[in-house]
C-alpha positions in Angstrom: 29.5 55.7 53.1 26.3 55.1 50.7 26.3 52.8 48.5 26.8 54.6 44.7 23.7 53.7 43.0 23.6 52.5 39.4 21.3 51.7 36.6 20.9 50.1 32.9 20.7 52.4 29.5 19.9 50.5 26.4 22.7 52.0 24.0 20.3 51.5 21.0 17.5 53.7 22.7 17.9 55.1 25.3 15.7 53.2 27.7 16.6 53.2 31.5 16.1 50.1 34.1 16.6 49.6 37.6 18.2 46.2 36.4 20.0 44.6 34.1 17.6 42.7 30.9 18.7 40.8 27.8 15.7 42.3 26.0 15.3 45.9 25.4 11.2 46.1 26.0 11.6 49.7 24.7 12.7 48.6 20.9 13.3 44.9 21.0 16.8 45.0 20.4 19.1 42.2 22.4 22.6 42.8 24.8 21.9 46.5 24.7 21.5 47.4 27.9 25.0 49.2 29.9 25.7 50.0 33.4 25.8 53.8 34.1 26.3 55.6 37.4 23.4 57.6 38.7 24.2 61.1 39.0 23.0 63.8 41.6 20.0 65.2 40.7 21.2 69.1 41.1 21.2 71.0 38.3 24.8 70.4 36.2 26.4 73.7 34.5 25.8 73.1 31.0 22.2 72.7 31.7 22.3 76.1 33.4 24.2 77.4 30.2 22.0 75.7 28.0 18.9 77.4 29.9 20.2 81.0 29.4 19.2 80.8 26.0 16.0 79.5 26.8 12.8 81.9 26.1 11.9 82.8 29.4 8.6 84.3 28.2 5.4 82.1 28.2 3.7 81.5 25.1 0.2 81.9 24.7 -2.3 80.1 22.0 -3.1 82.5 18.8 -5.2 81.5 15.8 -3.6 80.9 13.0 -4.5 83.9 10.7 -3.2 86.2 13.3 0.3 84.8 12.9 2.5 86.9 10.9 4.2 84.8 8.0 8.0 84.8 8.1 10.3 84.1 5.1 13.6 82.9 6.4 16.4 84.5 4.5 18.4 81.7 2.9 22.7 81.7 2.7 24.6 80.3 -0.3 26.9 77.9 1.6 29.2 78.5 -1.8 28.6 74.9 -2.8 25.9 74.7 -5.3 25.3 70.7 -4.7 25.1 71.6 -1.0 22.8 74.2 -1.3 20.7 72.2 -3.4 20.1 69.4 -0.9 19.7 71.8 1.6 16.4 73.4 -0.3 18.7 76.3 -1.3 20.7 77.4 1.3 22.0 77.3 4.6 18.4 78.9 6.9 19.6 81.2 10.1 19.3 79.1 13.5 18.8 76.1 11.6 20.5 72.9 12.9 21.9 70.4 10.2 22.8 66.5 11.0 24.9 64.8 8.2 26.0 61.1 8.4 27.8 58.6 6.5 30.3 56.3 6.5 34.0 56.9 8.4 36.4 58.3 5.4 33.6 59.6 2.8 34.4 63.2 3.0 32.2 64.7 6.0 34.9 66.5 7.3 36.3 67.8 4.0 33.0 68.9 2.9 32.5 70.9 5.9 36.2 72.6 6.0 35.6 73.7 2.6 32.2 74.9 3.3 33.4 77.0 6.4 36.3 78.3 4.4 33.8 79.8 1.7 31.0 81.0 4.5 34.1 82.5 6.5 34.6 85.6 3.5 31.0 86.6 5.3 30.2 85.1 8.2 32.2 84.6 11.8 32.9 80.4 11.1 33.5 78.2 14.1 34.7 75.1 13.3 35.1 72.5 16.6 36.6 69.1 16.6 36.5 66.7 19.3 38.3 64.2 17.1 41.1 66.0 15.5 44.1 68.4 17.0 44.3 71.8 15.8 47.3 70.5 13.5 45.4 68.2 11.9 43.2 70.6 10.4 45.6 72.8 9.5 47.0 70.0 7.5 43.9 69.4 5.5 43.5 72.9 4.8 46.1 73.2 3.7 46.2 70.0 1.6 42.8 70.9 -0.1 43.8 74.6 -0.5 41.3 76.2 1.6 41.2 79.9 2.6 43.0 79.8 6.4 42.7 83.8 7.4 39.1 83.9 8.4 38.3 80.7 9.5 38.3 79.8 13.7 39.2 76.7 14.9 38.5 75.1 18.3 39.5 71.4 19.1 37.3 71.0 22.1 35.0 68.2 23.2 32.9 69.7 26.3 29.6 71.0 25.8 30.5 73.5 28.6 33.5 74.9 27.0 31.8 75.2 23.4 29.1 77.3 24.9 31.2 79.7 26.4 33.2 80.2 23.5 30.6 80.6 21.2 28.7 83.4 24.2 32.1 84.9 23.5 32.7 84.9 20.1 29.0 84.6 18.4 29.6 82.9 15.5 27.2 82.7 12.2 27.4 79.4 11.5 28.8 76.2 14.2 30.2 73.3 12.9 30.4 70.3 15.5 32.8 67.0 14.2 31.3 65.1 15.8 28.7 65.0 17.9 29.6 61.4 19.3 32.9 63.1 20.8 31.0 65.3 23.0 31.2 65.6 26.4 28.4 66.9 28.7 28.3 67.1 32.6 24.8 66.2 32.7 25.6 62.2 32.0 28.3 60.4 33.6 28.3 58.2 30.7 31.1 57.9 28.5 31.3 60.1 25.2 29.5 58.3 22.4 27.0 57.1 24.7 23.1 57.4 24.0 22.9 59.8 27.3 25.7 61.7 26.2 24.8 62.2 22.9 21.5 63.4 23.7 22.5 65.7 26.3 24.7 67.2 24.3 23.3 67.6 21.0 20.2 69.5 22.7 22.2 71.8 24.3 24.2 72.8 21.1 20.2 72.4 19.4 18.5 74.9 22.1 21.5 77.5 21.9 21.3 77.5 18.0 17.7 78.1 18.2 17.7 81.1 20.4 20.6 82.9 19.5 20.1 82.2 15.4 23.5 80.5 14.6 23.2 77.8 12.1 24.5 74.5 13.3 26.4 71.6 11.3 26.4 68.0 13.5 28.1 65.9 12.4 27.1 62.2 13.4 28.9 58.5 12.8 27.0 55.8 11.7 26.9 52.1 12.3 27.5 49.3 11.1 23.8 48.9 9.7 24.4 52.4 8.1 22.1 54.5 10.6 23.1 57.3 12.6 24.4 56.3 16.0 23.0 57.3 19.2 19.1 57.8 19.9 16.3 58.1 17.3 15.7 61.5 18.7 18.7 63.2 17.9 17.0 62.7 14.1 14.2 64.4 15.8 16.0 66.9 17.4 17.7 69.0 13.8 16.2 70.5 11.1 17.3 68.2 8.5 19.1 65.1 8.6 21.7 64.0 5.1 23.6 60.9 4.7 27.2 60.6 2.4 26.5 57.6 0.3 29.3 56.0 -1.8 32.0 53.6 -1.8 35.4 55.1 -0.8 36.8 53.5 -3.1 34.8 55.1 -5.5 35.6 58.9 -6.9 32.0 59.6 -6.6 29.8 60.6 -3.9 26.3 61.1 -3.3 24.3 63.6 -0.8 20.7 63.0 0.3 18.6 64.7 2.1 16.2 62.0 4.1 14.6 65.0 6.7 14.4 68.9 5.4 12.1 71.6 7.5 13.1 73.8 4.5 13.2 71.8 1.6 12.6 68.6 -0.4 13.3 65.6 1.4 14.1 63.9 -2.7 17.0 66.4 -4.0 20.6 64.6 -4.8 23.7 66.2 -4.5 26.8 64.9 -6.6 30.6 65.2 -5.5 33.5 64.0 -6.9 36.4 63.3 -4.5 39.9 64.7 -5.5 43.3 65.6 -4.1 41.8 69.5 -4.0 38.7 68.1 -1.6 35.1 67.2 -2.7 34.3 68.7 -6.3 30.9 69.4 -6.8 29.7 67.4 -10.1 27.3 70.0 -11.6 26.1 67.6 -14.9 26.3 64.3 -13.3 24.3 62.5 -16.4 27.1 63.2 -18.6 29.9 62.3 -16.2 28.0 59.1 -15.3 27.8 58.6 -19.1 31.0 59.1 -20.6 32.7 55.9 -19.4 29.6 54.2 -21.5 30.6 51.2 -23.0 29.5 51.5 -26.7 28.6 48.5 -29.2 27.8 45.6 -26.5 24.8 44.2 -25.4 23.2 44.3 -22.2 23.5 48.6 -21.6 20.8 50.9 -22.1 20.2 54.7 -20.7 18.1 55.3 -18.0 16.7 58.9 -17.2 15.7 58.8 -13.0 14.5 61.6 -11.6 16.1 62.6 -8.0 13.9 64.8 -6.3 13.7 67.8 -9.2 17.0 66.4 -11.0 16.7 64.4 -14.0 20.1 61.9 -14.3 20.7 59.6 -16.9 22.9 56.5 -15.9 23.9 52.9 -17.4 22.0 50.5 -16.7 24.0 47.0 -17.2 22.9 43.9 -17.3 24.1 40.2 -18.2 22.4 36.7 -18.7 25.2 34.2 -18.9 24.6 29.8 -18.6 24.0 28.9 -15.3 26.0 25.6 -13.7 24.2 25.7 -10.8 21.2 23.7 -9.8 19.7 27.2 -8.5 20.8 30.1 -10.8 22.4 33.4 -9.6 20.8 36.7 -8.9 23.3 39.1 -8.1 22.3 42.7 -8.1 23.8 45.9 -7.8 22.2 49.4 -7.7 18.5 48.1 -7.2 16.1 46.2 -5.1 17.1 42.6 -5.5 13.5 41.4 -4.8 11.7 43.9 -7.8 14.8 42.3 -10.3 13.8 38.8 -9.4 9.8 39.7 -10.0 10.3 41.4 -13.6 12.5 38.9 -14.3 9.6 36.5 -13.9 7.3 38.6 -15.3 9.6 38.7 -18.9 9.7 34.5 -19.1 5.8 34.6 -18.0 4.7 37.0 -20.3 7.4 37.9 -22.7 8.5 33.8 -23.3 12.2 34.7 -22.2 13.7 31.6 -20.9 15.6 32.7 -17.9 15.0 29.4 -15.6 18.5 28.1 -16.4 20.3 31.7 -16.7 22.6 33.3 -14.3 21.2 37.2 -14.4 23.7 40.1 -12.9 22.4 43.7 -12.7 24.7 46.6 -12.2 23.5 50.4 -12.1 27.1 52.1 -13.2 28.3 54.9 -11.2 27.5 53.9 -8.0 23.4 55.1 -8.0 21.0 53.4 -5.9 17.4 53.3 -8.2 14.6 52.8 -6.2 12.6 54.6 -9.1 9.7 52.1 -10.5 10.4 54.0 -13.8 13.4 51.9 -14.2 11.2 48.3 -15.0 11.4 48.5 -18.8 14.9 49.4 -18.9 16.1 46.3 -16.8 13.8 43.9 -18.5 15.4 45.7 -22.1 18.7 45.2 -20.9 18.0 41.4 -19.6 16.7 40.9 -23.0 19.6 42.4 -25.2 22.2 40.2 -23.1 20.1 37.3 -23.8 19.3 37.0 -27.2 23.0 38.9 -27.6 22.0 41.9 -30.0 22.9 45.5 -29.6 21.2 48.5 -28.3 21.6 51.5 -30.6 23.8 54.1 -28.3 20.9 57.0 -28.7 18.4 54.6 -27.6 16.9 55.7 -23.9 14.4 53.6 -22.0 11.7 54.4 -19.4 8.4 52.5 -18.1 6.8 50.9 -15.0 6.0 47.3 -15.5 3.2 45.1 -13.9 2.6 41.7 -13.0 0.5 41.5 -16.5 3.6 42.3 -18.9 2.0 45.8 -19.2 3.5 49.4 -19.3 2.3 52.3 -16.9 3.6 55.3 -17.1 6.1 57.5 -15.4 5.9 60.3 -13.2 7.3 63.5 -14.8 8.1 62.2 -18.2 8.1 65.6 -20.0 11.7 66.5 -17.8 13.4 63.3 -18.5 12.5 63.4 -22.0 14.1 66.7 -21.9 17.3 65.5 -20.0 17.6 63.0 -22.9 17.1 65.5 -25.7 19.6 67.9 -24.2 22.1 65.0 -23.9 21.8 63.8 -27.8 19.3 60.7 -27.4 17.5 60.4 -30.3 15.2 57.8 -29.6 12.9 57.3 -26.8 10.8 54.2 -26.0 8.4 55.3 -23.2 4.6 54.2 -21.9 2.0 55.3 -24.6 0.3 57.0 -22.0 2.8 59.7 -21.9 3.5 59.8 -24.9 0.2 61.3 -25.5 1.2 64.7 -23.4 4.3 65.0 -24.8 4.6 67.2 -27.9 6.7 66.0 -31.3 10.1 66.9 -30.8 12.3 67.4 -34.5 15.1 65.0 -35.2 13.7 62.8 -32.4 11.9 59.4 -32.3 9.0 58.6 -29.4 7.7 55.7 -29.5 5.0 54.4 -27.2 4.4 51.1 -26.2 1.2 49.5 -23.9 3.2 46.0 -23.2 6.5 44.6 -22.3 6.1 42.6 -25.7 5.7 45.3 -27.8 8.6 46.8 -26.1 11.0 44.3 -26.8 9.7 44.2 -30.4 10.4 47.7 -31.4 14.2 47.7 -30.1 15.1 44.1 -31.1 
């Protein structure tokens, strides 16, 4: 009898060996590699299935100009945060990839989705890691419509596709992709050859046959999407869940969109009834504000084309320590530690023996550079202990030099903070300059992180 021949797959990409290595020369990661049969090199059923809906015709070079423009028709997935992260809404034959951490609300999100698609579109939902009891459970826990909606808890690739040849369903929803089984790796599910095999059959028969496709994909424990870099290459658009689940709040982004921006943020709100979309998030994120203490002021970001005001806290308190504490939450710790250098270089704030904490409330991550003069105001306040007036909003960029440069889209976050009740504004003079007068409200424009501190002190 011949000896079964095996080689070595690195589980972080995919790379294949003859041997066994310690180093993965493919991307450099270490204790990767796992021992996987060899299979026969005939051609396994689901790769037949998955070639039916192959374009058998050959395509031929055109120029440009003679290629008729096509406007995919968009579908309101009912969800009006979903459908704004999703460029506004759900594209026929697209495939979708959303990740995030285990209990966040992928799984809810998606139920309640394929509940509302299902009054107008034939819904299949599959799940390789629940029984069909389970999901009638949490439909029935967050009071979803039942009547319409198809079920299938199934895990092989083969199966799916002959149900869905059967049924032809609008819109597939796959939880999750790491359970699937295809018979064109002998791998175990979960694996980087299984994953792969399986995620471009389910991609190839959504693109021929125009069903839109949900994946959805774990992540580890680094908080990226597990299995190989091209099944992020493979979908249309790829969203992460963000949040703590202990947290009510969640937050969708979009970090790959063929059919939209890659910057929009969606807002849920987890409750008994599922995930509630949060349609004004600046005022939700604002009315827990804590009002008459020092060391809060309002930020305006702007995520993708939404303007959202949040807290921004901040506390300097004596240090004990021979090297003082930065601890901060929300932002990058490294831009913190250089404004806060930049406000005892250039502003004379004496923070070499202070114990700095920053915390952006509500559980936003702020990578916007508008956000400088705000932390630096709110450092400030807690250190010299006086109050910030609770209409007072803050927004500037701020260099090495102590100076203020302005802000990208200025005119719509002044706007968010008008609508909202701010009366007063402190923002770089440079945009104040395109920014008409606005009645009952204060702009003020300052060049320098001095003059800054000066006008709300």
């Amino acid at each position: 009898m011949a000896k079964e021949k095996t080689c070595y797959v690195c589980a972080s990409c995919g790379y294949e060996t003859a041997r066994w290595l310690g180093c993965c020369p493919d991307c450099g990661e270490w204790n990767t590699f796992e021992e996987r049969k060899n299979i026969p090199t005939a051609v396994s059923k689901t790769a037949e299935k998955a070639a039916r809906y192959q374009n058998t015709r050959k395509a031929e070079p055109l120029p440009l100009s003679d290629i008729q423009e096509k406007h995919e028709p968009r579908s309101t997935t009912g969800n009006e945060e979903l459908d704004r992260v999703l460029g506004g809404g759900l594209v026929p034959g697209s495939a979708i990839l959303i990740g995030g951490d285990p209990g966040i609300g992928k799984s809810t999100l998606l139920l309640q989705t394929a509940s509302s698609l299902s009054d107008r579109m034939r819904v299949l939902y599959v799940s390789g890691e629940e029984s069909a009891q389970q999901i009638k459970m949490r439909a029935v826990r967050i009071g979803v419509r039942q009547d319409r909606l198809y079920v299938l808890p199934e895990n092989d690739v083969e199966a799916i596709l002959d149900q869905c040849q059967k049924m032809q369903p609008d819109v597939l929803i796959i939880d999750s992709i790491q359970t699937m089984v295809s018979q064109d790796s002998a791998s175990a599910p979960g694996s980087v050859s299984q994953v792969r095999q399986s995620a471009g059959a389910i991609v190839r028969y959504a693109k021929e046959s125009g069903t839109s496709v949900f994946l959805v994909g774990h992540v580890t424990k680094e908080g990226s999407l597990a299995g190989p870099r091209v099944l992020e290459h493979m979908v249309d658009a790829v969203l992460y869940f963000e949040g703590d689940r202990q947290h009510e709040y969640r937050l969708l982004r979009a970090v790959k969109n063929r059919f939209g921006s890659v910057n929009e943020l969606g807002v849920f709100e987890m409750r008994t009834e599922g995930m509630v979309a949060v349609r004004n998030p600046s005022e939700t994120l604002l009315s827990q504000r804590a009002r008459g203490a020092s060391g809060s002021v309002v930020f305006c970001t702007l995520q993708g084309s939404r303007p959202i005001l949040c807290d921004l806290q901040a506390l300097a308190a004596k240090s004990f320590y021979a090297v003082p504490k930065r601890t901060v939450g929300g932002m990058d710790s490294s831009r913190v530690a250089l404004l806060l250098a930049v406000m005892e270089k250039r502003a004379g704030k004496k923070l070499y023996d202070q114990d700095v904490y920053i915390n952006v409330a509500g559980g936003l991550a702020l990578s916007d550079p508008a956000a400088d003069l705000a932390v630096c105001v709110a450092v400030a306040s807690s250190l010299m202990g006086f109050t910030l007036s609770g209409n007072l909003s803050v927004m500037g960029e701020v260099g090495l030099c102590g100076e203020v440069r302005p802000v990208a889209q200025a005119e719509r976050r002044v706007a968010e903070c008008v609508r909202l009740g701010f009366t007063e504004i402190v923002l770089p003079r440079q945009n104040l300059r395109k920014i008409p007068p606005i009645e009952g409200v204060r702009l003020t424009g300052v060049d320098t992180l001095m003059q800054a501190l000066a006008v709300i002190s």
